[in-house]
Biotite code that builds the C-alpha atoms (Angstrom):
import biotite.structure as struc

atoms = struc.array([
    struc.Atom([0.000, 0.000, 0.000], chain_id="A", res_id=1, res_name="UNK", atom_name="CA", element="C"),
    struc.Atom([1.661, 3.046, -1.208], chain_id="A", res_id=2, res_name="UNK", atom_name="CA", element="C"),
    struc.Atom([0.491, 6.307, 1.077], chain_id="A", res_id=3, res_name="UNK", atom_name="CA", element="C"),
    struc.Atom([0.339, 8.245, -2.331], chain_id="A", res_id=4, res_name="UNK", atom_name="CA", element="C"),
    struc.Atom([-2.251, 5.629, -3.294], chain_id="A", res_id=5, res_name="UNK", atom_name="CA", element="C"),
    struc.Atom([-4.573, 6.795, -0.591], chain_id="A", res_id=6, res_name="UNK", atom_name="CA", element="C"),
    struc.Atom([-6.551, 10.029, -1.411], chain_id="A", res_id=7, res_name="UNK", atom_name="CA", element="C"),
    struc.Atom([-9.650, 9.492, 0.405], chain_id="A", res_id=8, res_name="UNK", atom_name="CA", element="C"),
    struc.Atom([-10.617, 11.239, 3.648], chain_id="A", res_id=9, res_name="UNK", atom_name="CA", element="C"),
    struc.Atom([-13.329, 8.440, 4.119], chain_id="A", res_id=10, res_name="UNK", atom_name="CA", element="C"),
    struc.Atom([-12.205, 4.412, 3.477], chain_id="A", res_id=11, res_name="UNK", atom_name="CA", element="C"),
    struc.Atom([-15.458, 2.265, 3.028], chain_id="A", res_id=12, res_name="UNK", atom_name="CA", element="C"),
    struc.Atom([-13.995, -0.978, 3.820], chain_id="A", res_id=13, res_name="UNK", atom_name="CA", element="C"),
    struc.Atom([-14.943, -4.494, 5.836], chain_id="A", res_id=14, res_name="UNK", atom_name="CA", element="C"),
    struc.Atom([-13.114, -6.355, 8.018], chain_id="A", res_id=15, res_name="UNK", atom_name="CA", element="C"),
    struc.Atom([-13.198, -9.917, 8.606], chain_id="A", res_id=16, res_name="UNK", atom_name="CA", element="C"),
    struc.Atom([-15.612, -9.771, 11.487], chain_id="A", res_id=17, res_name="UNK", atom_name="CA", element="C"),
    struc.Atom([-17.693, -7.719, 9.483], chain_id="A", res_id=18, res_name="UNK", atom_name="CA", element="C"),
    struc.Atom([-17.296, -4.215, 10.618], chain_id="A", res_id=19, res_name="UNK", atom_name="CA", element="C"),
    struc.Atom([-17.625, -1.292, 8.874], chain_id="A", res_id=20, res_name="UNK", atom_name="CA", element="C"),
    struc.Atom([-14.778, 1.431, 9.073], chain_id="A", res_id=21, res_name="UNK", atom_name="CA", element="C"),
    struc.Atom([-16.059, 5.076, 8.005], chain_id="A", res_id=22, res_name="UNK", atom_name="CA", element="C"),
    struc.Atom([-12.975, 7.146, 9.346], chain_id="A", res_id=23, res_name="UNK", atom_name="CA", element="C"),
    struc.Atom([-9.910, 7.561, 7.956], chain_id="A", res_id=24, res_name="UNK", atom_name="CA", element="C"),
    struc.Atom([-8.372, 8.351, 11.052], chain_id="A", res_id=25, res_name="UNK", atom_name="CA", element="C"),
    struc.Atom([-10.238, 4.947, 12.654], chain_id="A", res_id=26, res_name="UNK", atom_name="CA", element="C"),
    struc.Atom([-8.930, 2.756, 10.082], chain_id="A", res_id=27, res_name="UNK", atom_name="CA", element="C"),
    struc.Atom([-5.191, 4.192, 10.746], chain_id="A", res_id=28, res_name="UNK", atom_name="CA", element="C"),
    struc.Atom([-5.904, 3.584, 14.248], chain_id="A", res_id=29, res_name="UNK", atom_name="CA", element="C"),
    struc.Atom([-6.443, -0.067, 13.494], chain_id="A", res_id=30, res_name="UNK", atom_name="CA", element="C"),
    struc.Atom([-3.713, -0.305, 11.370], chain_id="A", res_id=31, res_name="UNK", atom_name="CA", element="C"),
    struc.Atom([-1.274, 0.985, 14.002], chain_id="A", res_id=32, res_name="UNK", atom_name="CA", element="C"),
    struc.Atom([-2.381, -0.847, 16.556], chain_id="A", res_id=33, res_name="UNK", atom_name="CA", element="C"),
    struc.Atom([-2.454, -4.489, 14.858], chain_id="A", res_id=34, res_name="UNK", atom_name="CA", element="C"),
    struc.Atom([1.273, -3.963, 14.289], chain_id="A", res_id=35, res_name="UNK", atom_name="CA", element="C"),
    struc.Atom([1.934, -3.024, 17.776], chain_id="A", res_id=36, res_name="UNK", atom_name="CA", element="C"),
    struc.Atom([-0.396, -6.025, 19.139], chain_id="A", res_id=37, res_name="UNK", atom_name="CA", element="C"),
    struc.Atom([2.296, -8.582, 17.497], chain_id="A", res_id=38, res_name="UNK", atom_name="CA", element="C"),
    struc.Atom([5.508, -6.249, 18.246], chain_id="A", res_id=39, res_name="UNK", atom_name="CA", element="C"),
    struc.Atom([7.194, -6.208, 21.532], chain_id="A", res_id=40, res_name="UNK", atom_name="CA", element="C"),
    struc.Atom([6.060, -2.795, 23.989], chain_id="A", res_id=41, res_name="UNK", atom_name="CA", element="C"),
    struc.Atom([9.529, -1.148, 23.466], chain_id="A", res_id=42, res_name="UNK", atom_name="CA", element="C"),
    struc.Atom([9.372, -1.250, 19.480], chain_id="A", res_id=43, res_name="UNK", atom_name="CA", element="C"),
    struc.Atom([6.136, -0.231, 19.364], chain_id="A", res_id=44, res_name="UNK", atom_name="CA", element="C"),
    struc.Atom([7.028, 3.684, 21.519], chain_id="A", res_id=45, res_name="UNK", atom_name="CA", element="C"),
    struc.Atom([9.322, 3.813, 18.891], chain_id="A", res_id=46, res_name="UNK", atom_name="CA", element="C"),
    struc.Atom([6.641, 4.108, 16.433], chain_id="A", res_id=47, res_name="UNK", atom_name="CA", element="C"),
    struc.Atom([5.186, 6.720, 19.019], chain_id="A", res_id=48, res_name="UNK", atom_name="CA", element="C"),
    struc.Atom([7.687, 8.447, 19.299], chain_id="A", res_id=49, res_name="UNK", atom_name="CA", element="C"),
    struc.Atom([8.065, 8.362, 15.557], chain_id="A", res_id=50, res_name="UNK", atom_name="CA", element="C"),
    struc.Atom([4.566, 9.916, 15.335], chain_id="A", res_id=51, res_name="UNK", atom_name="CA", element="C"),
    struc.Atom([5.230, 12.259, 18.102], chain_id="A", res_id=52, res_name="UNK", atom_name="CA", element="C"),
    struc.Atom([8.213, 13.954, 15.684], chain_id="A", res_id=53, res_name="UNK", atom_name="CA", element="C"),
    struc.Atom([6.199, 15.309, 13.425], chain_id="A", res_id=54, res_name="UNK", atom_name="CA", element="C"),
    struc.Atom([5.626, 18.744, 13.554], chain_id="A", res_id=55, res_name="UNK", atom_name="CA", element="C"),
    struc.Atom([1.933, 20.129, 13.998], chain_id="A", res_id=56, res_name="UNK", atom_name="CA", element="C"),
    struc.Atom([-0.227, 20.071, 11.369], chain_id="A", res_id=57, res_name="UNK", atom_name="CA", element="C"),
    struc.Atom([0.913, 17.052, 9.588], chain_id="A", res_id=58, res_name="UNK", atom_name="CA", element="C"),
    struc.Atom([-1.734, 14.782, 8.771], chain_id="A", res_id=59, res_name="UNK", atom_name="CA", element="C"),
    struc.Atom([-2.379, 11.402, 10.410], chain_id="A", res_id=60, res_name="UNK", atom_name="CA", element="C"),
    struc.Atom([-1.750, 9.446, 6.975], chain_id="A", res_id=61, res_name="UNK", atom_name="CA", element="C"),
    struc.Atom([1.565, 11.130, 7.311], chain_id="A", res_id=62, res_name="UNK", atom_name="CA", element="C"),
    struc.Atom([2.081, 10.213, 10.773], chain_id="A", res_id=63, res_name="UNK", atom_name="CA", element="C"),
    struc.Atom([1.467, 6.694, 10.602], chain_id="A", res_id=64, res_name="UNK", atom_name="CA", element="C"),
    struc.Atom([2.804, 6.074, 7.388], chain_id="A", res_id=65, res_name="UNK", atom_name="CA", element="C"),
    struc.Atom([6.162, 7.251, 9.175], chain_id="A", res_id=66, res_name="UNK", atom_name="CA", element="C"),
    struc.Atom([5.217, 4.572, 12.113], chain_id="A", res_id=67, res_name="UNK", atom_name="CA", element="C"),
    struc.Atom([4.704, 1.719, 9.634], chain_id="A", res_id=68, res_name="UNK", atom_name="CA", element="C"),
    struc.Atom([7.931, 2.599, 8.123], chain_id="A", res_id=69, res_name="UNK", atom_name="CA", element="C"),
    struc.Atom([9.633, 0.787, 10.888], chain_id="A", res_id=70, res_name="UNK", atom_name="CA", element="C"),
    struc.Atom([7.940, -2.331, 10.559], chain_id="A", res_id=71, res_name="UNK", atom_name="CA", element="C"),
    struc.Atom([7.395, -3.175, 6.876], chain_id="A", res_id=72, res_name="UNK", atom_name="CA", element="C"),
    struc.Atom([10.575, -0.841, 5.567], chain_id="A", res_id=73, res_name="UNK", atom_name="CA", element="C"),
    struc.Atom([13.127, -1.418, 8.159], chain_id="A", res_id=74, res_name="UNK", atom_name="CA", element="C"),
    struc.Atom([15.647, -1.782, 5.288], chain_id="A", res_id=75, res_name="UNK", atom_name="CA", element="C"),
    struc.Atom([14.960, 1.323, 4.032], chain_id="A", res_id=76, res_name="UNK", atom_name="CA", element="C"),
    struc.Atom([14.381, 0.159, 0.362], chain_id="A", res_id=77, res_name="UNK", atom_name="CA", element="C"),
    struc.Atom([10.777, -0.833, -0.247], chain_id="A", res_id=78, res_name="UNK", atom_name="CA", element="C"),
    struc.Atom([8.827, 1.889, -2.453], chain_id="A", res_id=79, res_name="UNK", atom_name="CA", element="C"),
    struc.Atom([5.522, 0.467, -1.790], chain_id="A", res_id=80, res_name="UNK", atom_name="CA", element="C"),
    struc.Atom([4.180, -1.727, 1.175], chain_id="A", res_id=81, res_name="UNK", atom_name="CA", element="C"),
    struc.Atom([3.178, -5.166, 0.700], chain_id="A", res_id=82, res_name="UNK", atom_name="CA", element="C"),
    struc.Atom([0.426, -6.010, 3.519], chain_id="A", res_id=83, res_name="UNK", atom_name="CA", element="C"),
    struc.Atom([-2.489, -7.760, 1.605], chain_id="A", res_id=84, res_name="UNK", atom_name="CA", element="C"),
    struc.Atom([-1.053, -10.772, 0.749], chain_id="A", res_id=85, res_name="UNK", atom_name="CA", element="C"),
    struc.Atom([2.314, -11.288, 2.628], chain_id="A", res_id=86, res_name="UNK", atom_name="CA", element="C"),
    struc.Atom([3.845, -14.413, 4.154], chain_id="A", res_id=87, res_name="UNK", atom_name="CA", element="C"),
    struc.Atom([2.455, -15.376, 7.737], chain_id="A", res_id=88, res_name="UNK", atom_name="CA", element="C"),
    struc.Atom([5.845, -16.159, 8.972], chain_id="A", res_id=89, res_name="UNK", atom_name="CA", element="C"),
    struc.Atom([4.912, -16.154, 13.050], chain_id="A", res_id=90, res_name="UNK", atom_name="CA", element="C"),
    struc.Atom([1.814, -19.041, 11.948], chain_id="A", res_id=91, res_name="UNK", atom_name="CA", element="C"),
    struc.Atom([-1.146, -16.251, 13.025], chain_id="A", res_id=92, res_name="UNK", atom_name="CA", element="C"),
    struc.Atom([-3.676, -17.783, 10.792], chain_id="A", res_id=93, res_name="UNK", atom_name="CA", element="C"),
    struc.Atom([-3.495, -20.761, 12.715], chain_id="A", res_id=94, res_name="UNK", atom_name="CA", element="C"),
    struc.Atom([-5.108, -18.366, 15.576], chain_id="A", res_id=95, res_name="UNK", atom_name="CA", element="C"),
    struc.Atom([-8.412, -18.199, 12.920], chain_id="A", res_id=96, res_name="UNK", atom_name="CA", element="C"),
    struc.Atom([-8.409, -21.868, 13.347], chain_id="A", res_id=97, res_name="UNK", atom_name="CA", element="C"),
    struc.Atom([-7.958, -21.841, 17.379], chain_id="A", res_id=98, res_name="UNK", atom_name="CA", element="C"),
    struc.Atom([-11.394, -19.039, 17.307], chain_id="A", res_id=99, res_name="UNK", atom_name="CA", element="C"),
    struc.Atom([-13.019, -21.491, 15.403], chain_id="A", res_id=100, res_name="UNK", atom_name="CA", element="C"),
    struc.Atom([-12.495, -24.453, 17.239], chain_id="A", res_id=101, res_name="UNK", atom_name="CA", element="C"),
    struc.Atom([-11.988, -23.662, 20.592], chain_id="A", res_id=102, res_name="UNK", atom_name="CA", element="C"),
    struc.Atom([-12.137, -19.695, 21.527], chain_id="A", res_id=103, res_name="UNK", atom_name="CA", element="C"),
    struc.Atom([-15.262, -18.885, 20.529], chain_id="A", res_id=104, res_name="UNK", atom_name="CA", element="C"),
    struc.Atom([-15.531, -15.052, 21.484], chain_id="A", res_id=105, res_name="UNK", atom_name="CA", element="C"),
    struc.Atom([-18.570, -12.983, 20.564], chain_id="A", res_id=106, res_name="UNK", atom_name="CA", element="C"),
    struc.Atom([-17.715, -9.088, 20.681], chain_id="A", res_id=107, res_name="UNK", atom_name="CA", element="C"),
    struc.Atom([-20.459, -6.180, 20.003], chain_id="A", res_id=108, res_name="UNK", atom_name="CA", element="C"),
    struc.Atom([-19.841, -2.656, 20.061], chain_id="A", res_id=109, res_name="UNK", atom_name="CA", element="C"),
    struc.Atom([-22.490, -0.383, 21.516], chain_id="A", res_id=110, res_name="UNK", atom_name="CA", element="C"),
    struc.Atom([-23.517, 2.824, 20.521], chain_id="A", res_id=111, res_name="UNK", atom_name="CA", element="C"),
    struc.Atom([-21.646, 4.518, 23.356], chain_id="A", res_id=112, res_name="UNK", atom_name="CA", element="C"),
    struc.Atom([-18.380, 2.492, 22.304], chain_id="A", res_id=113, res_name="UNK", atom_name="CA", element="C"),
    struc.Atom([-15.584, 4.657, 20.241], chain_id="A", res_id=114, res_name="UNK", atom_name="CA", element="C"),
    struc.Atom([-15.979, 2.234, 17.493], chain_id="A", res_id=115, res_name="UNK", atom_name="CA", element="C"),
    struc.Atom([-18.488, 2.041, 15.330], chain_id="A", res_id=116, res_name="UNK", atom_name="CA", element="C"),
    struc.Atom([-21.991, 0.167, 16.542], chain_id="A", res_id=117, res_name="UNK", atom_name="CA", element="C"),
    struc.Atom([-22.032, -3.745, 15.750], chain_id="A", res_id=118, res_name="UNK", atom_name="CA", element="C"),
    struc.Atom([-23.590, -6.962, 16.653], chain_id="A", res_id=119, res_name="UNK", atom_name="CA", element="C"),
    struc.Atom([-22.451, -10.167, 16.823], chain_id="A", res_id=120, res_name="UNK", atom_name="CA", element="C"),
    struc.Atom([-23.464, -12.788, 13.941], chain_id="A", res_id=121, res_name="UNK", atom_name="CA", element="C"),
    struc.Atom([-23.209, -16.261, 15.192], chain_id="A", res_id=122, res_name="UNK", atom_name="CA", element="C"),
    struc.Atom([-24.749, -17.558, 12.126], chain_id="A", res_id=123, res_name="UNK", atom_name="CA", element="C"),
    struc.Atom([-22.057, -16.107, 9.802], chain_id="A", res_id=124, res_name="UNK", atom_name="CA", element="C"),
    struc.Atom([-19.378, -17.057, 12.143], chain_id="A", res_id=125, res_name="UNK", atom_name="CA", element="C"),
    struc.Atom([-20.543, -20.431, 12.137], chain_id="A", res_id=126, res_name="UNK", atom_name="CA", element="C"),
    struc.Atom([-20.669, -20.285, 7.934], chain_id="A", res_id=127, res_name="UNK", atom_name="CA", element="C"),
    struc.Atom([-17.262, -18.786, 7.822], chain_id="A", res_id=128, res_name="UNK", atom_name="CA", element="C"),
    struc.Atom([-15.586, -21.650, 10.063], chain_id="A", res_id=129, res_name="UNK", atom_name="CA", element="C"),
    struc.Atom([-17.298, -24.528, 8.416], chain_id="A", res_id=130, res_name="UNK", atom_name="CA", element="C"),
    struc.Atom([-15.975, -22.579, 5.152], chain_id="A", res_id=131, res_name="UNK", atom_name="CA", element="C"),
    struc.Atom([-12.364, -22.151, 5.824], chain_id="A", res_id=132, res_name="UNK", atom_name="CA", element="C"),
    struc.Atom([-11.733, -25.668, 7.534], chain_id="A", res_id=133, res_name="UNK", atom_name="CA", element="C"),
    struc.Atom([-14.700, -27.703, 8.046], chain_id="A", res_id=134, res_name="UNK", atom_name="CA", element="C"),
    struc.Atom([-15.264, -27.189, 11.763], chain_id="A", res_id=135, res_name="UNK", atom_name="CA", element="C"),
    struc.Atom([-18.229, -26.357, 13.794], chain_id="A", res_id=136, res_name="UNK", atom_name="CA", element="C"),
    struc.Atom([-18.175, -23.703, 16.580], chain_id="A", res_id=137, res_name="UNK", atom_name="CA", element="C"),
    struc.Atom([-18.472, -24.963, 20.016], chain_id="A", res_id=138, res_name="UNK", atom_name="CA", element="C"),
    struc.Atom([-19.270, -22.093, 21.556], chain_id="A", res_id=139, res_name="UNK", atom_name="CA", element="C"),
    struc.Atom([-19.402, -23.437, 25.726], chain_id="A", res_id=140, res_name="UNK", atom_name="CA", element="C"),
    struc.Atom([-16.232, -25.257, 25.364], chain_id="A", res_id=141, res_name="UNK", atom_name="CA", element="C"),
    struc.Atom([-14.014, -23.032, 26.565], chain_id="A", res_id=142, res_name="UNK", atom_name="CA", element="C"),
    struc.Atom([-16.129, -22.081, 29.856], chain_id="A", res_id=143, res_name="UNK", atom_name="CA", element="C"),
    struc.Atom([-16.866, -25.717, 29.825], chain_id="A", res_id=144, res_name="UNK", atom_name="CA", element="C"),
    struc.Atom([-13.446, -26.950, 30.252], chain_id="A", res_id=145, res_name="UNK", atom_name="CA", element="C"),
    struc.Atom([-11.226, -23.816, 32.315], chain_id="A", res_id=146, res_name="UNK", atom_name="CA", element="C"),
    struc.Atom([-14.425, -22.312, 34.199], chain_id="A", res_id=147, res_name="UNK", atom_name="CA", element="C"),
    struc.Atom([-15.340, -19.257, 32.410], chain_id="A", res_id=148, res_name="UNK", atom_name="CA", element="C"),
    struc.Atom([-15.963, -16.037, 34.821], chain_id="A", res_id=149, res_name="UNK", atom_name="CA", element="C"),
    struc.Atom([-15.404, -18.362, 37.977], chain_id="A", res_id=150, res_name="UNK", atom_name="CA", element="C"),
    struc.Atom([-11.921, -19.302, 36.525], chain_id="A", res_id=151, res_name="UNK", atom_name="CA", element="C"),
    struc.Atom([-10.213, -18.936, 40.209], chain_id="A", res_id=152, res_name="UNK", atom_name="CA", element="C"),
    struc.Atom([-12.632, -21.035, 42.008], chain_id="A", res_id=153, res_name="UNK", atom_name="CA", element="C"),
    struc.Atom([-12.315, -24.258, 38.877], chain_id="A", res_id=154, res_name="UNK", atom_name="CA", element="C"),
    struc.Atom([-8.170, -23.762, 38.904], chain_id="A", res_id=155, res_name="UNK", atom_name="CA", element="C"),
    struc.Atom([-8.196, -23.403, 42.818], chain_id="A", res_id=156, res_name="UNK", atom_name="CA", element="C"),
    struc.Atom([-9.694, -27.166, 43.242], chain_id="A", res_id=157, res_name="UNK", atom_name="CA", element="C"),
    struc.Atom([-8.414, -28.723, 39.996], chain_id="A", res_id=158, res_name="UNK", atom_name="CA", element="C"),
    struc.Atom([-5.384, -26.978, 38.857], chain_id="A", res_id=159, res_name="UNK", atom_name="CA", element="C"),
    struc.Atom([-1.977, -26.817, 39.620], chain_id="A", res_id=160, res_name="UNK", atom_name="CA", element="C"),
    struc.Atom([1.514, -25.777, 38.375], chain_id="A", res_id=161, res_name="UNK", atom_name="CA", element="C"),
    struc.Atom([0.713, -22.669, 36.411], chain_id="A", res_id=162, res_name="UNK", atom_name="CA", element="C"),
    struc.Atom([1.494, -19.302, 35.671], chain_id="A", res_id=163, res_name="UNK", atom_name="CA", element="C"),
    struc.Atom([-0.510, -16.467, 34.146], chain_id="A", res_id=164, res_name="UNK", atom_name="CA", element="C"),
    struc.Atom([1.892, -14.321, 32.534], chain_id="A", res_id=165, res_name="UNK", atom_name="CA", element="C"),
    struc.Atom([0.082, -10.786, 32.236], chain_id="A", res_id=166, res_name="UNK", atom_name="CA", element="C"),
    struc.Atom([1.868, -7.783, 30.918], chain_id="A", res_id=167, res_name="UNK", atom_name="CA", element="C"),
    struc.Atom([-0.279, -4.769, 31.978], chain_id="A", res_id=168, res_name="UNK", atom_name="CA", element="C"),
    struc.Atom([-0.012, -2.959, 28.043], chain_id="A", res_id=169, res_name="UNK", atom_name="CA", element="C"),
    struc.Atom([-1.561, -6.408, 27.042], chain_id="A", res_id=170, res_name="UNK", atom_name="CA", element="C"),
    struc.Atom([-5.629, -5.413, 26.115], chain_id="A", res_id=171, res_name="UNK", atom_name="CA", element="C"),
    struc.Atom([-6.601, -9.050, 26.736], chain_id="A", res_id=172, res_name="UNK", atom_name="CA", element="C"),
    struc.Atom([-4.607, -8.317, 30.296], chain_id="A", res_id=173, res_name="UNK", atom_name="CA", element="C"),
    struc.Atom([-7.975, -7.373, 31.826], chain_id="A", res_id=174, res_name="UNK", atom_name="CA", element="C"),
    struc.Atom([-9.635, -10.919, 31.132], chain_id="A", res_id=175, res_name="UNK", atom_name="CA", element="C"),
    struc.Atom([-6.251, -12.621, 32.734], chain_id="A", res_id=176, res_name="UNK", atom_name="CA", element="C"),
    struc.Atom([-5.771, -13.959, 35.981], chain_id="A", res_id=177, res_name="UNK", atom_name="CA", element="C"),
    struc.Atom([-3.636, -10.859, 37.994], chain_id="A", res_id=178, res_name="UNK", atom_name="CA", element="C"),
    struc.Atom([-3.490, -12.770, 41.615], chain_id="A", res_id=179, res_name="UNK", atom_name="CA", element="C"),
    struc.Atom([-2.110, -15.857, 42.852], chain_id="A", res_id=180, res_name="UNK", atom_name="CA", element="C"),
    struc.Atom([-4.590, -18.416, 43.336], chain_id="A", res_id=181, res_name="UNK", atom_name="CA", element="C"),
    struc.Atom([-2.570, -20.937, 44.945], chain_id="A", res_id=182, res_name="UNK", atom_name="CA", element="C"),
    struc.Atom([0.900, -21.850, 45.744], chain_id="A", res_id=183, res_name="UNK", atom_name="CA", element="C"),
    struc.Atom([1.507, -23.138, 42.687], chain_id="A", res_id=184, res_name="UNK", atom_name="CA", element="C"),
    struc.Atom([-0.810, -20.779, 40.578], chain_id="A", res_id=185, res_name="UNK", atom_name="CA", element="C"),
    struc.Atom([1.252, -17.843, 40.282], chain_id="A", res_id=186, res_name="UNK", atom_name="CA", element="C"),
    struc.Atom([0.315, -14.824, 38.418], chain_id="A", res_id=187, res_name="UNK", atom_name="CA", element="C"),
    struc.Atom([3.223, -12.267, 37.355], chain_id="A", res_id=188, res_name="UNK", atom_name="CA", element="C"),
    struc.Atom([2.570, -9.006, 36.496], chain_id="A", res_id=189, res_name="UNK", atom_name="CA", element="C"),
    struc.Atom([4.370, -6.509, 34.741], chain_id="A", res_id=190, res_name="UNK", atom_name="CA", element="C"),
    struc.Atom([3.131, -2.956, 34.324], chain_id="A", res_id=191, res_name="UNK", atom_name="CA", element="C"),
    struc.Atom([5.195, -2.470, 30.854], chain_id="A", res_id=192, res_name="UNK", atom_name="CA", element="C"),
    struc.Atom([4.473, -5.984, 29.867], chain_id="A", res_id=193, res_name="UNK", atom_name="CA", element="C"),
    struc.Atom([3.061, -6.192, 26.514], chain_id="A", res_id=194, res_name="UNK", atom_name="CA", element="C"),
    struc.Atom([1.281, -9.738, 24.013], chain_id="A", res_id=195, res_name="UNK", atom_name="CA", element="C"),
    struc.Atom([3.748, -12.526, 25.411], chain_id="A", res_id=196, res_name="UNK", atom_name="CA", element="C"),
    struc.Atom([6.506, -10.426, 25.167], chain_id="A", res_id=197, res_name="UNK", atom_name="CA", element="C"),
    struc.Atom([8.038, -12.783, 27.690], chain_id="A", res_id=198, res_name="UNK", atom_name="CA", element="C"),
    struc.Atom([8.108, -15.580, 25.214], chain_id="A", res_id=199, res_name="UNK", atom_name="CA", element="C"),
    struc.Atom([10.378, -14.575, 22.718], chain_id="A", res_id=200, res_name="UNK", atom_name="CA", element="C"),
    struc.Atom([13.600, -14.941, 22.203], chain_id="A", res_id=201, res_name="UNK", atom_name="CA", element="C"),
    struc.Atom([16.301, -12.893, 24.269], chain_id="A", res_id=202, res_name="UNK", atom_name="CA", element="C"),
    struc.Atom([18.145, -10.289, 22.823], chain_id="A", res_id=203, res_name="UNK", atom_name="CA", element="C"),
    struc.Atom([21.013, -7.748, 24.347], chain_id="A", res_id=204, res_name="UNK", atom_name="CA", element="C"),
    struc.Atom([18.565, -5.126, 24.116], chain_id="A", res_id=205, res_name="UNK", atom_name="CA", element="C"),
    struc.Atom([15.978, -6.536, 26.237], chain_id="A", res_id=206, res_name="UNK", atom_name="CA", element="C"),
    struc.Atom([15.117, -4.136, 29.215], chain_id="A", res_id=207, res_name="UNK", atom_name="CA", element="C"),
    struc.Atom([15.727, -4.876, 33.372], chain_id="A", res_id=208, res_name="UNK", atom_name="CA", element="C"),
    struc.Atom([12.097, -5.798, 33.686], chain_id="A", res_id=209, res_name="UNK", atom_name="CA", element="C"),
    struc.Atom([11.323, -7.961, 31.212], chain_id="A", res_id=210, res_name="UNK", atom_name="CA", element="C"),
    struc.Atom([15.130, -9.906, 32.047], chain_id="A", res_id=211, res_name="UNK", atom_name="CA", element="C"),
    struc.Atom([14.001, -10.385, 35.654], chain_id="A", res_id=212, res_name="UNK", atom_name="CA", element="C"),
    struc.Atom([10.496, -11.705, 34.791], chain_id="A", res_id=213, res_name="UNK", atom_name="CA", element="C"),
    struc.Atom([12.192, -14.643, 32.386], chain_id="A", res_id=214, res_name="UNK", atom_name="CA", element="C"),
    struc.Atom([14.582, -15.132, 35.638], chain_id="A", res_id=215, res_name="UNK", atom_name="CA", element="C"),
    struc.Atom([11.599, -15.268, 37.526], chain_id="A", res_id=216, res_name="UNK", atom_name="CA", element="C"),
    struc.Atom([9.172, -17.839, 35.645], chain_id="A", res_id=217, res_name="UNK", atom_name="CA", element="C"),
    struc.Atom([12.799, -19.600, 35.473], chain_id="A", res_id=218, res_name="UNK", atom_name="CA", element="C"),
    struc.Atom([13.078, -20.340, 38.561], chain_id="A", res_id=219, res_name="UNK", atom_name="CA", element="C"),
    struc.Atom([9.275, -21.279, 39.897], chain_id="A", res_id=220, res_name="UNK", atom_name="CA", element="C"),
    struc.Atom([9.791, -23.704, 36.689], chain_id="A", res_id=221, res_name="UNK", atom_name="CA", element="C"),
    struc.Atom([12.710, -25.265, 38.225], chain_id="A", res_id=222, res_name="UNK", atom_name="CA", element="C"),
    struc.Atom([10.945, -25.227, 41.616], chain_id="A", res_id=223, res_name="UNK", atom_name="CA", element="C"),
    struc.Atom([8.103, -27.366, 39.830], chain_id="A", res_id=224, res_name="UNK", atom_name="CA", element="C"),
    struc.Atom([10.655, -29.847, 38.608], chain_id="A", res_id=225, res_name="UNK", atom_name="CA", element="C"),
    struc.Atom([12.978, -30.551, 41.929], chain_id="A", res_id=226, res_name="UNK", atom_name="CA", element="C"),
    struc.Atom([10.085, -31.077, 43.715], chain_id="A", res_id=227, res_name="UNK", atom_name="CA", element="C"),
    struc.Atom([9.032, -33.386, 41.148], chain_id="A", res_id=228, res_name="UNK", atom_name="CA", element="C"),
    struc.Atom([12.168, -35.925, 41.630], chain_id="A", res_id=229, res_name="UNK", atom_name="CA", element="C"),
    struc.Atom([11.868, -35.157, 44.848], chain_id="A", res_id=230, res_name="UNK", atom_name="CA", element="C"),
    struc.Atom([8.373, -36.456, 45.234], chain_id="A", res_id=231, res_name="UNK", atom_name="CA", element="C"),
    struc.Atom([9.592, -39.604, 42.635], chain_id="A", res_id=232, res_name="UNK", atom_name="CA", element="C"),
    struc.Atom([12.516, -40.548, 44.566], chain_id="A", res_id=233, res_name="UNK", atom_name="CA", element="C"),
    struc.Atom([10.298, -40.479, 47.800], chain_id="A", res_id=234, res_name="UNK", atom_name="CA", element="C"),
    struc.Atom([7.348, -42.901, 46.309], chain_id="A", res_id=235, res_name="UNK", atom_name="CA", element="C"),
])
């Protein structure tokens, strides 16, 4: 997508769940904020701050065009932006599988929402996943199976050796466990913690916080484990 191919103030577009986007500034917004979802926290305030450079009165096109610079020109020699049909080289499509089959999650936007009003249509939904691989929605299994809203009082009786990584500029943060339940069901919070940031790989310029979290989930890991042999050497 070349920014001198967009001349419209107002994008009539659809997304896959079926929403219509109006505003230009709206769709930008979703834009940005899809590539910060799957970045780490720290890369994506340097697409802030990118934004943040420009002087006043530039345009938002401008702004985030600068933003997605970082991401899909990082070599500095691409002339036009590939993002319709690109490789899915982190496997994210097999999430569309996972929402069929397991994580069904019905979201509606109210007319006192900043996004524009929608319902939910299960029907579609349903049409859409027996479409694309065959499989029927089961909408109760995942409340079935972990305990929906009562979560703490399932994984207090029945679980055990877990922890609920939550990084605090995660959205899906507020749905997360954020207090131990048990001994052994530990949840770690970070306030700069962003989507699983935790999980990839190391790097030198990984910051204090995020290091001592790894060390951390490390180390109640290795807990698990000794007491493990422990337990096998005593039967």
């Amino acid at each position: 997508m070349s920014v001198n191919k967009i001349k419209s103030s107002n994008i009539h577009s659809f997304t896959q769940a079926g929403l219509m986007i109006y505003d230009l500034s709206y769709f930008l917004f979703l834009f940005l904020f899809s590539i910060c979802f799957s970045f780490q926290f720290f890369s994506c305030m340097k697409m802030c701050k990118i934004i943040d450079g420009y002087p006043p009165g530039a345009t938002t096109l401008s702004k985030v065009f600068g933003a997605a610079n970082l991401y899909y020109n990082y070599s500095r020699t691409e002339k036009c932006f590939n993002i319709e049909h690109g490789t899915d080289a982190h496997g994210l499509h097999g999430w569309d599988w996972q929402a069929c089959s397991e994580m069904v999650m019905p979201m509606t936007c109210s007319n006192e929402s900043m996004f524009p009003p929608s319902a939910y249509d299960y029907k579609g939904f349903e049409d859409q996943c027996m479409k694309s691989y065959g499989v029927k929605p089961r909408p109760h299994w995942i409340t079935t199976e972990y305990g929906g809203s009562r979560i703490e009082q399932v994984l207090k009786r029945s679980g055990g050796n877990i922890i609920f990584s939550n990084g605090m500029q995660d959205p899906w943060s507020r749905g997360s466990v954020l207090k131990n339940i048990s001994s052994s069901i530990i949840a770690l919070v970070t306030e700069k913690g962003a989507h699983h940031v935790d999980f990839r790989s190391a790097t030198k310029d990984d910051l204090d916080w995020l290091v001592e979290q790894r060390r951390q989930e490390v180390e109640i890991i290795q807990d698990w484990i000794e007491q493990y042999n422990t337990d096998l050497k005593q039967a």
